[in-house]
C-alpha positions in Angstrom: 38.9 -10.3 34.8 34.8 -10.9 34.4 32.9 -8.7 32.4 29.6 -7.9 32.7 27.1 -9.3 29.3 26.7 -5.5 28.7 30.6 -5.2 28.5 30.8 -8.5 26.5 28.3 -6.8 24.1 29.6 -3.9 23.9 33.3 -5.5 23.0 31.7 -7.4 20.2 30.3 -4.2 18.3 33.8 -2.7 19.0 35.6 -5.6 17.5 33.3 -5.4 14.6 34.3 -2.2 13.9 38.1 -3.3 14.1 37.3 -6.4 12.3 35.9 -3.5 9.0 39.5 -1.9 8.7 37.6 1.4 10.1 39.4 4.0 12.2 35.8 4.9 14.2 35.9 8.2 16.0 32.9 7.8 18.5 32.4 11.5 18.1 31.9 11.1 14.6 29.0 10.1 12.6 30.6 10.8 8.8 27.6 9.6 6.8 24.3 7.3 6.4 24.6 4.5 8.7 28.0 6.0 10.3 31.7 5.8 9.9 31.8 2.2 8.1 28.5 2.7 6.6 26.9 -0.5 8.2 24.8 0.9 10.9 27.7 0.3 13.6 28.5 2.6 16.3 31.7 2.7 18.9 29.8 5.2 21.2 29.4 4.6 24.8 27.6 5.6 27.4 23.8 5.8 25.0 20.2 5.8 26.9 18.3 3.1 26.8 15.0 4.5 27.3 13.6 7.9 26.6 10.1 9.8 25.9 9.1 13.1 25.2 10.2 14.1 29.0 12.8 12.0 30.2 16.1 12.1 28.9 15.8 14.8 25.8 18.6 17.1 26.0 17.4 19.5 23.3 14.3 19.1 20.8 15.0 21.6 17.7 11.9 22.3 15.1 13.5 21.7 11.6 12.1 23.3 8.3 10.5 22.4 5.5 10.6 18.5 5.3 13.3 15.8 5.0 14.2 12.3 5.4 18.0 12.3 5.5 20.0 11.4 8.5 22.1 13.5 10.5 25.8 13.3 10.3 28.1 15.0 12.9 31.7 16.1 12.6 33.4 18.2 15.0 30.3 18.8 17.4 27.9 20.0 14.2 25.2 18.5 12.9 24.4 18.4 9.1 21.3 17.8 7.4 18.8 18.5 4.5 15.2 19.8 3.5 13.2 20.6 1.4 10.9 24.2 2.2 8.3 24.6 0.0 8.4 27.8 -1.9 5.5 29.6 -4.2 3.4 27.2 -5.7 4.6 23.6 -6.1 8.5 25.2 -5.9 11.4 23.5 -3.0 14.3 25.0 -1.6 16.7 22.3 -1.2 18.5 23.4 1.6 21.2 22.2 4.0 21.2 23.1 7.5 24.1 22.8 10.2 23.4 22.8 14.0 25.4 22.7 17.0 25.3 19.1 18.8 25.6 20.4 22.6 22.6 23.1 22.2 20.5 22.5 19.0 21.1 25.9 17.6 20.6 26.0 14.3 23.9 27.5 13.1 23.4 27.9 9.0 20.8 27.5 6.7 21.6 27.8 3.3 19.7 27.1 -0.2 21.7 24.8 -2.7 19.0 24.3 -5.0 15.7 25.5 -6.2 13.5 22.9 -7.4 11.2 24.3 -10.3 7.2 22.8 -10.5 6.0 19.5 -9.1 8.0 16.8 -8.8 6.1 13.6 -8.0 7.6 11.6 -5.1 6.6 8.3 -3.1 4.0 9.9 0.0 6.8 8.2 2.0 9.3 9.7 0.7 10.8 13.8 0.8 12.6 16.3 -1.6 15.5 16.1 1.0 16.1 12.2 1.3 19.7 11.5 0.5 22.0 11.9 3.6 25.1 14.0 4.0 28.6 12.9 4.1 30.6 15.3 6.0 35.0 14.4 5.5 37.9 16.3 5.2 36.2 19.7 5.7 33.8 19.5 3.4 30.0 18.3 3.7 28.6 16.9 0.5 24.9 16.8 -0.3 22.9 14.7 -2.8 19.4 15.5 -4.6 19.5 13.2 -7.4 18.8 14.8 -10.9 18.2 18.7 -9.3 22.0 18.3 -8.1 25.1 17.4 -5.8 27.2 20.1 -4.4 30.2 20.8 -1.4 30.2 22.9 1.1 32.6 24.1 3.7 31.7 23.2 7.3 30.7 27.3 7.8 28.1 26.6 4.3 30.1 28.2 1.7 29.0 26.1 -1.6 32.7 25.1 -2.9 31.0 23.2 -5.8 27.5 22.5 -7.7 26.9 20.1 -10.0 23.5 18.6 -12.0 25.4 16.6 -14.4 24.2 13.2 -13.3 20.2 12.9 -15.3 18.1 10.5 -14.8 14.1 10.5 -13.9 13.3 8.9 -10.6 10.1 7.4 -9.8 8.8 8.4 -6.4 11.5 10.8 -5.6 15.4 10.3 -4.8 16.4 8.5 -1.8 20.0 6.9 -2.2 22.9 8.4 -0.6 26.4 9.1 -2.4 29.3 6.5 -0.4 32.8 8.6 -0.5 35.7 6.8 -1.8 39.4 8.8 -2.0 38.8 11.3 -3.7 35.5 10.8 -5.6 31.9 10.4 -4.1 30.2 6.9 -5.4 26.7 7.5 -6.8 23.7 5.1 -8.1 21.4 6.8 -10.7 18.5 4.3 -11.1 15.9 5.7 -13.0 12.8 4.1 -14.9 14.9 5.7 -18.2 18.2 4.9 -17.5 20.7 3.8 -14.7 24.0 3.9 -14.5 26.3 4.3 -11.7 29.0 6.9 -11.6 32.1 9.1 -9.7 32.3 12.6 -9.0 35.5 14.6 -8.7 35.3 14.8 -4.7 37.5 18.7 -5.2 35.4 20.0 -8.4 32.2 17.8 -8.8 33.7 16.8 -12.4 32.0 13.4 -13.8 35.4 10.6 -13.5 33.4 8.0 -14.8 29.7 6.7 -15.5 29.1 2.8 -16.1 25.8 1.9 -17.2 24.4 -1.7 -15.5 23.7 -2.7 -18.9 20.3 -4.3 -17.7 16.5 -3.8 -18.8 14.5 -4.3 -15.9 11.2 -3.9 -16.6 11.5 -1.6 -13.3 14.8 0.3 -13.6 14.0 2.5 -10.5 16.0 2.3 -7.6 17.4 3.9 -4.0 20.9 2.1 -3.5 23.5 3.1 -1.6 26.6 2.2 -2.4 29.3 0.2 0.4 32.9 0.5 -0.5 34.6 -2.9 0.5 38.5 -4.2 0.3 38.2 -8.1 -0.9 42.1 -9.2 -1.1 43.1 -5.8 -0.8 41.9 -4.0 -3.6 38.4 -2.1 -3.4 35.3 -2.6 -4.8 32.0 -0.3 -4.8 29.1 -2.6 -4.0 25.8 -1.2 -5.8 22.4 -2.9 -5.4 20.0 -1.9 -8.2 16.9 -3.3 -9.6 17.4 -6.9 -10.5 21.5 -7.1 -9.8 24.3 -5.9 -7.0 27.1 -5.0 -9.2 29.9 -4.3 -7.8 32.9 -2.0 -9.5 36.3 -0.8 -9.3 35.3 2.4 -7.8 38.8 4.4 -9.3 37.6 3.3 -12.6 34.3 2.2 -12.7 35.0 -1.1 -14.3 32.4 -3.9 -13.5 34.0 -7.2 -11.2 30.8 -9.0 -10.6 26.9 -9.1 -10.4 24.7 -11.2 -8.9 21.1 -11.2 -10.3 17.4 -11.4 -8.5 14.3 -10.2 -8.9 13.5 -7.2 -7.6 13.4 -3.5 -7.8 13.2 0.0 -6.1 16.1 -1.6 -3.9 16.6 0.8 -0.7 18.4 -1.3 2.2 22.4 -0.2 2.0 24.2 -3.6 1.9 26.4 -4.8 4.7 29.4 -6.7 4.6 30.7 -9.0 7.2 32.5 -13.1 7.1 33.6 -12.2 3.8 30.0 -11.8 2.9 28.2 -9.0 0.9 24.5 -9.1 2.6 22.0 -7.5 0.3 18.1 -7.3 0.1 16.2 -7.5 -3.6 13.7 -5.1 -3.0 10.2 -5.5 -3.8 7.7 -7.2 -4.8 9.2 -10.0 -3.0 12.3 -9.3 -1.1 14.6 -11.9 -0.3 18.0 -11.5 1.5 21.2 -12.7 -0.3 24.9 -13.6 0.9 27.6 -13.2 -1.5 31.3 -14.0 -1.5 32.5 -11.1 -3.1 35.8 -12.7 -4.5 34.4 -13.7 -8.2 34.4 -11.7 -11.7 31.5 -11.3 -14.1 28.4 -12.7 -13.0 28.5 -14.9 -10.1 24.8 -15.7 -9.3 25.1 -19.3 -9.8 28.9 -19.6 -7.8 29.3 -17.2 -5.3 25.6 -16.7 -3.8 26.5 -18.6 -0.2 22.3 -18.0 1.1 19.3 -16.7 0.7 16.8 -15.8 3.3 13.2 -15.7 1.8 11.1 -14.7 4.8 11.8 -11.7 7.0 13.7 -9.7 4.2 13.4 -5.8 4.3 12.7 -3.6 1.7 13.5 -0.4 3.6 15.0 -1.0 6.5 19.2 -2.0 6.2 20.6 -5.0 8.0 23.1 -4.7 10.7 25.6 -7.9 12.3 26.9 -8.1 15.4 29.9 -11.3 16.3 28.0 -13.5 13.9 24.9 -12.8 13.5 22.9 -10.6 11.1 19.5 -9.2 12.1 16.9 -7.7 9.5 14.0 -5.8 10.4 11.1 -6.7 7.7 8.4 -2.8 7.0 5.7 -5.1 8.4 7.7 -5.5 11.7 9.3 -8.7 11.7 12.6 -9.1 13.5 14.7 -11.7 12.5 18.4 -13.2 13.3 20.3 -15.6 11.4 23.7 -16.7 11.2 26.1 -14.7 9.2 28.0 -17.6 7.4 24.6 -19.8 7.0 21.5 -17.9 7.1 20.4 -20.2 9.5 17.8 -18.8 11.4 18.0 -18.3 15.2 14.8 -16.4 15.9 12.2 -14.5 15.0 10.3 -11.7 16.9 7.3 -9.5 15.8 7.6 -6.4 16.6 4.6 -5.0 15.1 3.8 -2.0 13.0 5.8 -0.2 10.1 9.3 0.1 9.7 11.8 2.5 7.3 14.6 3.6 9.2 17.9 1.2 9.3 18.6 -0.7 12.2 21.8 0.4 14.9 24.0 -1.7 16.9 25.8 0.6 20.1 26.6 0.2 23.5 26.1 -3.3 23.6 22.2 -2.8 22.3 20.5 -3.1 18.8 17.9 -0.3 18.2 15.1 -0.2 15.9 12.7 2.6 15.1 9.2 2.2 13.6 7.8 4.6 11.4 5.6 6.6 14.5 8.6 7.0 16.3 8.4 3.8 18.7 11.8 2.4 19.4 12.3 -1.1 20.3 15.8 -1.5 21.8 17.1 -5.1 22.2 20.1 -7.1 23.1 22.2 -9.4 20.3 22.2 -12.6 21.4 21.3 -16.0 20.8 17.5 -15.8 21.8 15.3 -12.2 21.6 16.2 -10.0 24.6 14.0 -6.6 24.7 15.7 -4.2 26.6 13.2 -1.2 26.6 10.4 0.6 24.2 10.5 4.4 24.0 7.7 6.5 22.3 7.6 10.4 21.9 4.5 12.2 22.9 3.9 13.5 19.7 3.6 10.5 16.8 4.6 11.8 14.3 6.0 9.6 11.1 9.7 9.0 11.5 11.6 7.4 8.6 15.4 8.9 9.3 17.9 6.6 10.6 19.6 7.2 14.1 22.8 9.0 14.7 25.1 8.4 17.7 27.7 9.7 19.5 29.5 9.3 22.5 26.6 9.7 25.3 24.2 10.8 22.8 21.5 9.2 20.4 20.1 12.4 17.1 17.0 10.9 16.4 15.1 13.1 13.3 11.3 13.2 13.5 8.8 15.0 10.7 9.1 18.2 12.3 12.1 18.2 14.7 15.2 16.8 15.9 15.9 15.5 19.3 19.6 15.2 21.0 18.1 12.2 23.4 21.0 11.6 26.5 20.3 10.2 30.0 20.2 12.2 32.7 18.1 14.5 31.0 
């Protein structure tokens, strides 16, 4: 049988997925960065090209403000904001709406945030992402608080036992394991990471890194991995990745660099853990993830010193990881090497994490233009889509079967061809 290069593509970001141990629902999008966490999608059938007047199903004003990204169970959409209140005061909210209309189904406070809280101009109140399993949809605001909900908004749990002082805000997501959510509380006072009680929001354990960067502040997100069948919690932070048993909390390995305010969630592919140091500098590292205690002179494979992101997360495709540097810089190198095959600018600035679906790659810039491309050995631009409006556009994409959810400052669009 011959198959098409779209059909080829599209069976290699399938047999990723199978290659991750994941059972990927193409209705589903669980959490940040989707089902495995890595920015991979099994949908079908996703537009190519769009604007503000072709191909938008539904276009839904959101309140308040908010940079997490939408997950969707069970045709429902959940998010978070932030609504200003009197004064300097936030209502951190989360919101569900329907995926086939855009209804906005429930809105409901979770916390109140008291008096000014300083946060990065790039950054919101509402910036950790959802993770919606097992009926329940958690929700993550740093220090002011995680909770559950039921998927009609009935708070099951609150918690604000986790304290730490951010700098410029909270933007990390929790990563569910089992029964207990996976959290990274990098401060500029302390940081630690630690396991809540996924039924009561209890504290199972807290493991400080047991570092002193001179910049302690960070935005991880943990990945959950199996390495010879047993798990382990991978957790970037300023100058380390640590990873941890994540039923106990004990340490297995770090790897140190220099770097802080780490954002990109790592990605884990070749038996490599892919992770970015953050700023000043970033660089790309590939780990083998099979050592103990602290492997940065054994088990660091490659480094990739140009191109790294320090907002944007990776994504790989067959055997190839591409990176998307803030400044615009596309770049794809070899999973097992870092060799690098090629380099494309893009232009402009970029935040959101990169998506492979459907046999494409997409990347959003910060003013909403969307650069879709093909994986492949040399750069293949497939299409570059721009809503009418401009507006800034940090939120990662969500996708389902025939649909892309793509969150703007003000609203959410439900982008499917035909439309």
């Amino acid at each position: 049988m011959a198959w098409s290069r779209c059909e080829m593509r599209r069976l290699s970001i399938a047999a990723v997925l199978c290659c991750l141990g994941e059972l990927v629902v193409a209705g589903d999008w669980t959490e940040f960065r989707g089902p495995a966490g890595q920015g991979i999608s099994a949908a079908r059938d996703l537009p190519a090209t769009w604007s503000e007047s072709e191909n938008v199903a539904w276009k839904t004003p959101l309140p308040g403000l908010g940079w997490s990204s939408p997950a969707i169970v069970e045709g429902r959409i959940f998010l978070t904001t932030a609504v200003p209140g009197e004064g300097e005061d936030q209502s951190l909210q989360a919101l569900c709406l329907a995926a086939d209309s855009g209804e906005v189904l429930w809105a409901r406070e979770v916390f109140s945030q008291r008096g000014r809280v300083e946060i990065h101009k790039k950054n919101s109140h509402a910036s950790a992402s959802p993770i919606v399993a097992d009926g329940r949809v958690y929700v993550h605001f740093g220090p002011h608080g995680t909770a559950a909900l039921s998927l009609d908004g009935d708070i099951l749990w609150k918690t604000n036992e986790l304290r730490y002082a951010p700098l410029h805000g909270v933007g990390g997501s929790p990563a569910l394991f089992e029964d207990r959510l996976i959290i990274c509380c990098d401060g500029h006072d302390v940081q630690y990471v630690a396991a809540l009680d996924a039924a009561t929001g209890d504290v199972l354990w807290k493991r400080d890194r047991g570092l002193s960067p001179a910049k302690g502040f960070s935005f991880g997100t943990p990945l959950v991995i199996e390495v010879n069948g047993k798990p382990q919690a991978i957790c970037p932070g300023s100058d380390a990745v640590m990873a941890y048993d994540p039923r106990t909390g004990e340490p297995i390995w770090q790897a140190r660099y220099e770097g802080y305010s780490v954002v990109p969630r790592p990605v884990y592919s070749h038996g490599l853990v892919i992770v970015s140091s953050g700023y000043d500098s970033p660089k790309a590292y590939a780990i083998d993830p099979g050592g103990r205690g602290d492997v940065t002179d054994s088990h660091v494979r490659w480094t990739l010193e140009r191109g790294a992101p320090t907002n944007p997360s990776p994504v790989v495709v067959e055997d190839d990881v591409y990176f998307v540097s803030d400044n615009g810089v596309l770049t794809c190198a070899a999973v097992e090497t870092g060799r690098v095959r090629w380099v494309q600018r893009l232009g402009g600035a970029f935040s959101a994490s990169l998506l492979a679906a459907d046999g494409r790659i997409y990347a959003q810039d910060e003013q909403g233009t969307a650069h879709v491309f093909a994986p492949g050995p040399k750069f293949e631009r497939l299409a570059e889509n721009q809503f009418a409006d401009g507006g800034r556009t940090y939120a990662s994409y969500a996708a389902i079967d025939g649909a892309l959810f793509i969150r703007s400052e003000s609203h959410l669009y439900r982008i499917e061809s035909g439309r």
